[in-house]
C-alpha distance (Angstrom), angle and dihedral (degrees) to the residues before:
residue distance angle dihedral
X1 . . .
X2 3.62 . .
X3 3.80 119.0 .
X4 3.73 92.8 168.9
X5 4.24 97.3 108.4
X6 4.05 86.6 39.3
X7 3.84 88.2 52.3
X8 3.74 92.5 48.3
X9 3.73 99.6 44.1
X10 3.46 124.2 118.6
X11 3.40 126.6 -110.0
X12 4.12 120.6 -167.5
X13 3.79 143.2 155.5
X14 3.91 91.7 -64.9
X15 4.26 76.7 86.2
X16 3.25 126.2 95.1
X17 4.22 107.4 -138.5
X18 4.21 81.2 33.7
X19 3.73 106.9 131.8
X20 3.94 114.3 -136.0
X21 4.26 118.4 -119.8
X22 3.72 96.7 41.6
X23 3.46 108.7 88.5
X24 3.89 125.0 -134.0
X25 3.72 119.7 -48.8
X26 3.49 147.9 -162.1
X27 3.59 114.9 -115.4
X28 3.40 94.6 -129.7
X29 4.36 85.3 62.4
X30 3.73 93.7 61.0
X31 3.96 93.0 93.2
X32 3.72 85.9 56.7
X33 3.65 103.1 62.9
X34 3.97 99.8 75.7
X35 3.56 89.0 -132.1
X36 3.79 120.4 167.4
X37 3.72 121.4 -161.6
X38 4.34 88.5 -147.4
X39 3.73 92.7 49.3
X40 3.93 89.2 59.8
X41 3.98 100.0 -115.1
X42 3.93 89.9 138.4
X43 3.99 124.5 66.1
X44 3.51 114.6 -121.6
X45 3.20 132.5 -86.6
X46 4.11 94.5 50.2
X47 4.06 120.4 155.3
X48 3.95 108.4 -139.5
X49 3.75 137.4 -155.0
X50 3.75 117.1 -153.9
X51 3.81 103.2 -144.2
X52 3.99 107.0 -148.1
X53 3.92 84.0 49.8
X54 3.24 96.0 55.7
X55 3.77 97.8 47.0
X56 3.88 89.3 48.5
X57 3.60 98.4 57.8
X58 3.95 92.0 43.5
X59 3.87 87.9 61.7
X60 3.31 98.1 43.1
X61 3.50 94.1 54.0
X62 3.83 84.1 53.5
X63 3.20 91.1 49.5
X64 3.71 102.6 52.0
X65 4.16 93.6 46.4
X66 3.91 91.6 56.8
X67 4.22 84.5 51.1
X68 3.69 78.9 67.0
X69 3.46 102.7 34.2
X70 4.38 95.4 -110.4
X71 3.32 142.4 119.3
X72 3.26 123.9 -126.2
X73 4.33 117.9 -137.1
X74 3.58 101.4 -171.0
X75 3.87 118.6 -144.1
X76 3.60 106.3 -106.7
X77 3.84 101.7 -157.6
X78 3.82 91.5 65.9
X79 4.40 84.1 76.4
X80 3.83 104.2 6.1
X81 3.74 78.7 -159.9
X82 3.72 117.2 128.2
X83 3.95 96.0 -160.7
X84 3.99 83.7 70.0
X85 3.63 96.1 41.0
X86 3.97 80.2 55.1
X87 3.61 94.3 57.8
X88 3.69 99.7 30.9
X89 4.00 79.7 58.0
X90 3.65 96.7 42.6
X91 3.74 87.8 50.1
X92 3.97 83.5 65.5
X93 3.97 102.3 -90.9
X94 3.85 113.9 163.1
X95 3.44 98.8 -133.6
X96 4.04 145.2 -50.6
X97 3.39 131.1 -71.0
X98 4.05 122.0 -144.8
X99 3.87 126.4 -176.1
X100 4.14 94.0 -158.3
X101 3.89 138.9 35.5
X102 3.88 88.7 -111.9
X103 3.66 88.1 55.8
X104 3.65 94.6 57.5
X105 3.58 96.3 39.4
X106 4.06 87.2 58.6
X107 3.96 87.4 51.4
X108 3.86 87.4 48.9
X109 3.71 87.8 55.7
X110 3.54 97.5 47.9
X111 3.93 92.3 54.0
X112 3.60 96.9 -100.5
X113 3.69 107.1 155.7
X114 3.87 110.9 -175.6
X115 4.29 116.0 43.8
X116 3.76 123.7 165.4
X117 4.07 109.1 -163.0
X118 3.34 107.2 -146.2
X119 4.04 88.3 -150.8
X120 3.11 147.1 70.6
X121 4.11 121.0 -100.2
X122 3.69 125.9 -136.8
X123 3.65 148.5 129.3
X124 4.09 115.7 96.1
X125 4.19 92.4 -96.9
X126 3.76 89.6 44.7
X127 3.74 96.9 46.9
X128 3.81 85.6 51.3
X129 4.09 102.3 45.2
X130 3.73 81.3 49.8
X131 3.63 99.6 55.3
X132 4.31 89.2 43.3
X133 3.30 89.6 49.1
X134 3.75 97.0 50.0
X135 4.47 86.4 40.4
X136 3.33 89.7 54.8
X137 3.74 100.0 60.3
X138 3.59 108.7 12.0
X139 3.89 93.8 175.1
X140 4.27 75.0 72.1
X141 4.04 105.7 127.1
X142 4.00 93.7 -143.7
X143 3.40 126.7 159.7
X144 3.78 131.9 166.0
X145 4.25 143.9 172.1
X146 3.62 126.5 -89.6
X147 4.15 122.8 -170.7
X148 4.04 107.5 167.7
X149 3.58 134.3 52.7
X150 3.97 88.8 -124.0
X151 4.04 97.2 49.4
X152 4.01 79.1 57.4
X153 3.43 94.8 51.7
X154 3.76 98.7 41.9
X155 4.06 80.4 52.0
X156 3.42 95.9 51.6
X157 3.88 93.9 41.5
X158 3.75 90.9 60.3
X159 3.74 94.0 45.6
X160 3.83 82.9 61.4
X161 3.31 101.8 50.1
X162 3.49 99.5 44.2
X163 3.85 95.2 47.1
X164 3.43 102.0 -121.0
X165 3.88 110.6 -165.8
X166 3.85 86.8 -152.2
X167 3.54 140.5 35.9
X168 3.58 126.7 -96.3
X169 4.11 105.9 -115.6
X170 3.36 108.0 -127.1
X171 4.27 129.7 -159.8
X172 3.65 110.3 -157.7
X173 4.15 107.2 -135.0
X174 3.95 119.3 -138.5
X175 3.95 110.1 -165.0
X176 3.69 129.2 174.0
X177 3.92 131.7 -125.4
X178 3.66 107.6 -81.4
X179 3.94 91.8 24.0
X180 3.75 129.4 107.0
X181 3.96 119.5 -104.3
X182 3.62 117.9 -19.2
X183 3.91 129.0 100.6
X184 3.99 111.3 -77.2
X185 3.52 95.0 -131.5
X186 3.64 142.6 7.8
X187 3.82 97.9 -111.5
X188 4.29 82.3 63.4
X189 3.65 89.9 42.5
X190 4.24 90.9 52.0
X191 3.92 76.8 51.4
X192 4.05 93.2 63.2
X193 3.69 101.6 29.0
X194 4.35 74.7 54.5
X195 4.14 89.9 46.7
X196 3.81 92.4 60.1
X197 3.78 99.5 43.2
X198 3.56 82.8 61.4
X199 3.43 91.9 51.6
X200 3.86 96.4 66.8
X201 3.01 125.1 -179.4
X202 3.44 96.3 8.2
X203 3.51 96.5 61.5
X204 3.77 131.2 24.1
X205 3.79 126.9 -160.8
X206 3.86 112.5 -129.2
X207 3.57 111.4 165.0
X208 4.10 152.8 -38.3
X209 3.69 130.7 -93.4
X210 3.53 145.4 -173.0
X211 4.08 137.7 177.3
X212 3.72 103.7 -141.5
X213 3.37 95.1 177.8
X214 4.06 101.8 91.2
X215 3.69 82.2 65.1
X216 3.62 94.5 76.1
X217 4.31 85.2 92.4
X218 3.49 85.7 64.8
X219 3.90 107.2 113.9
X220 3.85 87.5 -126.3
X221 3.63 101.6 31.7
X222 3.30 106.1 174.2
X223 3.62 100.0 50.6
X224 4.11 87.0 48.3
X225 3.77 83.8 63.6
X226 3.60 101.5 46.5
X227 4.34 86.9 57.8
X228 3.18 86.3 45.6
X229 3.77 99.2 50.2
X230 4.22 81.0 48.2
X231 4.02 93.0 55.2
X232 3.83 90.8 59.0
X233 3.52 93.6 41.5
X234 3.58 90.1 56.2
X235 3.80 91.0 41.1
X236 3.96 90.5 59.5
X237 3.38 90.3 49.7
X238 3.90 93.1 49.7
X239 4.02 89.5 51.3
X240 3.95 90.7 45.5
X241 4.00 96.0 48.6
X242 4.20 86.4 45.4
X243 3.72 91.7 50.2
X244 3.59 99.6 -117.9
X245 3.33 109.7 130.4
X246 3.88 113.4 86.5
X247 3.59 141.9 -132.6
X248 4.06 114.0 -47.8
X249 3.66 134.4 22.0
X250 4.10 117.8 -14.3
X251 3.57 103.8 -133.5
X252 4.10 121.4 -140.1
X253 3.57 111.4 -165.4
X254 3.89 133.4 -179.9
X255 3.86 131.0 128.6
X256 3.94 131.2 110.6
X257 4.02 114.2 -178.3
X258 4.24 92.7 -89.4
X259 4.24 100.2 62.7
X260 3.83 110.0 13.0
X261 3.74 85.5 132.5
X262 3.84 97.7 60.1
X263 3.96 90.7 46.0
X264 3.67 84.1 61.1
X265 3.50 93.1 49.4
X266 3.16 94.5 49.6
X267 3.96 119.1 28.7
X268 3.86 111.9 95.6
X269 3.08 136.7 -174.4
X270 3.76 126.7 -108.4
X271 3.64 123.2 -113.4
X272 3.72 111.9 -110.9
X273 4.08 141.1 87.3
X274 3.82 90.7 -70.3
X275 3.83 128.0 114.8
X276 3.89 102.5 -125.7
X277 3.81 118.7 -149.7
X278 3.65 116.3 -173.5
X279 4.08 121.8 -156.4
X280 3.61 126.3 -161.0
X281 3.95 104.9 -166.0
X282 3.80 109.3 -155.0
X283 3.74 115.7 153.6
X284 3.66 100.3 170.9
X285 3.89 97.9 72.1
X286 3.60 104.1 82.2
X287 3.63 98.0 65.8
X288 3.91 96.9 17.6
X289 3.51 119.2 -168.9
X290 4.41 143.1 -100.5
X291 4.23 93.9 -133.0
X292 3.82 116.4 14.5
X293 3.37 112.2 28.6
X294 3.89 106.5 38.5
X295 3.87 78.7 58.0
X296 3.65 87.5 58.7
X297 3.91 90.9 46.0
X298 3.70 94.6 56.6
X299 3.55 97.0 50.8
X300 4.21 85.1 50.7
X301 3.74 81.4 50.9
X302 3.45 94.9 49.0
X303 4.42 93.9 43.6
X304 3.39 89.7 38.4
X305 3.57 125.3 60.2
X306 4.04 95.3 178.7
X307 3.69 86.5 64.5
X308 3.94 90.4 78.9
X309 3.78 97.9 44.3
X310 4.18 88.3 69.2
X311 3.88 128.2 70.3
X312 3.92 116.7 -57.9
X313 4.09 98.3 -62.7
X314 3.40 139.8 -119.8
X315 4.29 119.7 -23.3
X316 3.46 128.2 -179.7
X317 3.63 111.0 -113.9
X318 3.84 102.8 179.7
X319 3.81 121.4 89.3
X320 3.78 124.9 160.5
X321 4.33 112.7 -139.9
X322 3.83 126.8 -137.5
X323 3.78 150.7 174.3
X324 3.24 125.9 -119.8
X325 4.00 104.5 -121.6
X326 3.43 100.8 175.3
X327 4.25 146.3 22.6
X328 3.78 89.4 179.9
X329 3.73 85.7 161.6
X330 4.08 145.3 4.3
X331 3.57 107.6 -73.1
X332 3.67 101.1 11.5
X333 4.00 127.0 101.5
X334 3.77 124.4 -179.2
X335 3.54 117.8 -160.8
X336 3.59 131.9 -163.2
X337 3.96 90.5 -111.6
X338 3.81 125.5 105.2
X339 3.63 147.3 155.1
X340 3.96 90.2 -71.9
X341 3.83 93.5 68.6
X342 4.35 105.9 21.8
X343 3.35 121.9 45.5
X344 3.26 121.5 -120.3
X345 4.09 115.1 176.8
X346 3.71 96.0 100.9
X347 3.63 102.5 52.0
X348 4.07 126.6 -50.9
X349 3.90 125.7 -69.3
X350 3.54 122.0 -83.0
X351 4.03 112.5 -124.2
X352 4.06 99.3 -143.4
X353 3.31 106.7 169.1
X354 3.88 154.0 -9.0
X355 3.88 150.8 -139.4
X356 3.94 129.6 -160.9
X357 3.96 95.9 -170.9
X358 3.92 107.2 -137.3
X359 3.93 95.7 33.5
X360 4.05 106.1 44.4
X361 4.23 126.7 56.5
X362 3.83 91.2 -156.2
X363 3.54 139.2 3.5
X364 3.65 116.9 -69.1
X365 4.06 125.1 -139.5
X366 3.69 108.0 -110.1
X367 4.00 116.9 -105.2
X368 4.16 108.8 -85.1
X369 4.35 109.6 -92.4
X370 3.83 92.3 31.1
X371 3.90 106.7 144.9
X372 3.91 144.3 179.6
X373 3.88 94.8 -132.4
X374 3.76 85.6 -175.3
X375 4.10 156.0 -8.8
X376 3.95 132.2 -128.6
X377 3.87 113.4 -172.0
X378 3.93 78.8 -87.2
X379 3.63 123.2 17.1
X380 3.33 127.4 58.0
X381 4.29 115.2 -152.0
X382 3.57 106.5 -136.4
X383 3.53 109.1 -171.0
X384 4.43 113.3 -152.2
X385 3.89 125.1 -143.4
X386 3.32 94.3 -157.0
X387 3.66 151.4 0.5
X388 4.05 125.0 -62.4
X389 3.24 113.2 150.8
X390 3.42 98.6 -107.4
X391 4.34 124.2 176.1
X392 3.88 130.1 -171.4
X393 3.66 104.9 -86.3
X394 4.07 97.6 42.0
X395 4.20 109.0 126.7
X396 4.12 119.2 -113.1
X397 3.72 118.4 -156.1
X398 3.90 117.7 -152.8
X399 3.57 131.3 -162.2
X400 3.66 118.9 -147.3
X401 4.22 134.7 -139.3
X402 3.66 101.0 -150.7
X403 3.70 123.2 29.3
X404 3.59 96.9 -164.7
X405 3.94 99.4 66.7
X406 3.85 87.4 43.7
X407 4.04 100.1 48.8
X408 4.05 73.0 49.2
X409 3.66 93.1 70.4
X410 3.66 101.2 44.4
X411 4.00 136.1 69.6
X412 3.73 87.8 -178.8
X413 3.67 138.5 38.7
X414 3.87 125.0 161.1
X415 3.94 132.6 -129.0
X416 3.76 115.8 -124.8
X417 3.43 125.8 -167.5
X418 4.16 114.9 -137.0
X419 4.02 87.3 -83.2
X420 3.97 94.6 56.1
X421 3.77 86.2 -109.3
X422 4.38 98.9 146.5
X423 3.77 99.1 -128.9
X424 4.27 94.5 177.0
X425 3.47 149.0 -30.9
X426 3.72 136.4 -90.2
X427 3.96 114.0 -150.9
X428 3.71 118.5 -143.9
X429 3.68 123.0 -149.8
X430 4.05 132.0 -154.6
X431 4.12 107.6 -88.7
């Protein structure tokens, strides 16, 4: 992967969390400013990353996979930041996962060589920017998710007439009634996995797949996902007894952020002469979350007992800063954060802790039953239990729920090492 033009792009006061007087900047300067979050060198609002964090939750993600004996392909659209798809690959990930063609072209770009699209592709222009994509490098480890008979042959149409010198690799998607995409049933998915065979050599079956997470409104969840995790077991093995499959690995893949542990429970492998690689696809692990996510983590704690025989677990490691604007009344902060820079579609942001430069050394954990009770496109009302001698200009740190719809906000965010010092910047690209 080359990070080389990212490195060496320019950043300037087109970004939001850019500070004014210094001029544009290569990324790869940041670490030399000396800048230090506390002392005020950033403008407020600025999303943050804390470093050691992040590295942490990458290897024990790593980690926890090879306990089962999977790989984990992260979902790339929760950061759209290469710099993380870097280390998430360093850190031994299999490959990236894209929901859209313009995803995957972006990972093309930045030298990414193995993507699985966990979606399907379709639409004339899409069907074609897929196929010149894949004809200009076909050495291009691409993979994606069919669920009809006619997406396959639209797919395999457009292989032909673009004279592809390789197949397009193909996953096969089971779904459930209720779900999103994804066959309804495995006698429809036999019916797909069949479509493509036919297809030869214009198409190639590689695997199944499934996203088990929608099942979570299920009034027993849990056991939902475990029948689940059975009917694409026993579609594998259908596909592998039939032949389907072709040449090369068979690929299993299943996993959002909310049950990655019970898909490695419970994915097998099919009996059969085929090397069997199963993927978990969690993207929201690197930076975790404050709210939504460490929920999810406990429960995995609590199902999964080999979750507590790795490294300390999974932290969040994103927090968006503000000022405090405004004390227009006792017990009520507003903060220069809104709903243009935090996201706020899963639940509301977390305040977690806060800084009155010239009285405090470090941050300090907000009081116990401090809340936002609600977000304008730029304020954020923060409403305070109790007393702390707060003035207009003190800094608010937020934790998020949801790190997608707050990486969406953002084209910047800086690294900070564990004493706020900014030691680099992670650029983030249009999803």
């Amino acid at each position: 992967m080359d990070l080389e033009p990212i490195e060496h792009s320019e950043l300037n006061q087109d970004f939001k969390g850019w500070p004014k007087g210094v001029g544009d900047k290569k990324i790869s300067c940041i670490q030399d400013q000396g800048w230090n979050l506390l002392n005020g060198d950033l403008p407020l609002p600025v999303a943050t990353l804390k470093q050691s964090v992040m590295e942490n939750n990458s290897r024990w993600m790593q980690l926890f996979a090879e306990k089962f004996g999977a790989r984990i392909s992260p979902h790339g659209k929760t950061t759209m930041a290469p710099q993380l798809f870097h280390r998430q690959l360093e850190d031994g990930a299999w490959a990236i996962t894209v929901a859209t063609v313009h995803q995957m072209r972006l990972c093309r770009k930045w030298g990414i060589k193995k993507v699985l699209m966990a979606n399907q592709v379709v639409g004339q222009q899409n069907l074609r920017e897929l196929c010149l994509e894949l004809r200009e490098d076909p050495e291009f480890d691409f993979y994606l998710l069919a669920d009809s008979n006619e997406n396959v042959d639209q797919l395999a149409e457009a292989a032909k007439k673009h004279g592809l010198s390789k197949p397009i690799q193909i996953l096969v998607e089971l779904g459930f009634p209720g779900g999103r995409t994804g066959c309804r049933n495995g006698e429809l998915a036999m019916e797909v996995a069949k479509r493509v065979k036919s297809h030869d050599p214009f198409l190639v079956l590689r695997g199944v797949e499934g996203y088990e997470a929608l099942l979570r409104k299920q009034p027993e969840p849990e056991k939902s996902i475990r029948e689940f995790l059975v009917d694409l077991n026993l579609l594998a093995k259908k596909c592998a007894e039939m032949g389907l499959f072709g040449d090369g690995a068979v690929i299993l893949s299943a996993g959002g952020s909310d049950f990655f542990d019970l898909v490695l429970e419970h994915l097998e492998a099919p009996s059969g002469k085929h090397e069997v690689v199963r993927v978990i696809r969690s993207g929201c692990y690197l930076t975790h979350d404050s709210l939504n996510y460490k929920r999810i983590f406990e429960k995995i704690r609590k199902r999964c007992p080999e979750a507590d025989q790795l490294p300390p677990g999974l932290k969040p490691s994103l927090q968006v800063w503000g000022a405090i604007q405004s004390l227009p009344e006792p017990g009520l902060a507003i903060v220069n954060v809104g709903k243009r820079d935090i996201s706020y579609d899963a639940e509301l942001p977390i305040p977690e802790a806060f800084f009155r430069p010239g009285k405090d050394d470090k941050p300090l954990n907000m009081p116990d039953g401090s809340r936002v009770t609600e977000l304008n496109d730029q304020h954020a009302y923060v409403e305070l239990t109790s007393e702390m001698d707060l003035t207009v200009g003190d800094m608010m740190a937020f934790g998020i729920s949801h790190p997608c719809t707050t990486f969406d906000k953002w084209r910047l965010m800086y690294l900070l090492d564990d004493d706020y010092q900014v030691t680099g910047g992670i650029r983030i690209y249009m999803s």
